[in-house]
N, C-alpha and C positions, 0 to 999 in steps of 0.2 A: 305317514301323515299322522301327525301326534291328535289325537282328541281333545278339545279344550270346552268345561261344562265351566267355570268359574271365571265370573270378570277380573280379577282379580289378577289371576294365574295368564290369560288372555293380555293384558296389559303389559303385565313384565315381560313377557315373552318378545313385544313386539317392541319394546319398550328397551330389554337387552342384546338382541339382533339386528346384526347388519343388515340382512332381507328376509322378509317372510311372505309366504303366497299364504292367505287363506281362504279358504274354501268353504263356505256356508251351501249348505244342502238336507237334506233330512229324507227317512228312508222313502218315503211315497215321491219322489222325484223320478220320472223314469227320464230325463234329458240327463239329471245328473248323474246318474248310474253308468251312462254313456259316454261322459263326459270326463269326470274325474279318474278312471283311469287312460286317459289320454294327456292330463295334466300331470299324472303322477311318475308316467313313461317320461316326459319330455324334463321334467325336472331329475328323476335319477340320472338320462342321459346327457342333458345340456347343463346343467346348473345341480350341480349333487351336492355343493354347501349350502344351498340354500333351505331354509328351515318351512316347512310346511306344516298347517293345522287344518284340521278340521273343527266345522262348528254346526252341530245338530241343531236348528232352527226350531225345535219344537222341543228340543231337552234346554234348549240355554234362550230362549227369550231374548234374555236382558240382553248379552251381548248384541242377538241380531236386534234389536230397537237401537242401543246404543249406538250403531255403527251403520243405523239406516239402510238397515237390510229389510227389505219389503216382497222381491220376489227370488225362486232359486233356479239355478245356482247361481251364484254372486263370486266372485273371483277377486279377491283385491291383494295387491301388491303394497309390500309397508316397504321401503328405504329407510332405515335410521331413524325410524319409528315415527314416518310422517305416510300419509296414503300415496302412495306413487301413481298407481294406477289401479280403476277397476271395471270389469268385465261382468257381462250377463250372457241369459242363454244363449246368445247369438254369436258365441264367441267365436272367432277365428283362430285355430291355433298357431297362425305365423304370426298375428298382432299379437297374441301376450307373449311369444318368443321375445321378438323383437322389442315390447313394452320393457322383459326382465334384462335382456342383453345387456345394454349398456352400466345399467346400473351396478350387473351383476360382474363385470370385466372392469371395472373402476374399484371397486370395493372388494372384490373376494380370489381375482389372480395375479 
């Protein structure tokens, strides 16, 4: 999971990939710590082209206001640089499987 502190760099990123899951979180989250290597397993194992970022909520601001991120962790799915889907603490991990599935079997095999 790449680190992303620049809106800028955050943009293009999402902006030149086919999918990307990002991940907002920051280190005093203890769901997230629990959490994101559960997301990070199911995407090496299910979905390994798909490009992952992380975003420090308390090192990059801008982006999480920009992107109306308010609480963590925040989970959100880009398609072809539109929000496909996004997840909070409550996540389910068979719903964001199956949220990336299709998108990710139309676009990346």
């Amino acid at each position: 999971m790449e680190n992303i502190y620049n809106p800028e760099d955050f943009q293009s990123l999402i902006d030149t990939s086919d999918i990307v899951v990002v991940y907002y979180s920051n280190d005093a989250c203890n769901v997230c710590k629990t959490l994101k290597p559960k997301i990070l397993d199911t995407l090496r194992s299910e979905f390994p082209a798909t490009k992952s970022i992380y975003i420090d909520t308390e090192k990059s601001p801008v982006i999480a206001g920009q992107h109306r991120v308010f609480s963590i962790p925040t989970i959100d799915i880009y398609v072809m640089g539109k929000e496909h889907a996004r997840f909070g603490r409550n996540l389910m991990m068979h719903e964001f499987e199956v949220s990336l599935r299709k998108p990710y079997e139309a676009l990346l095999k």
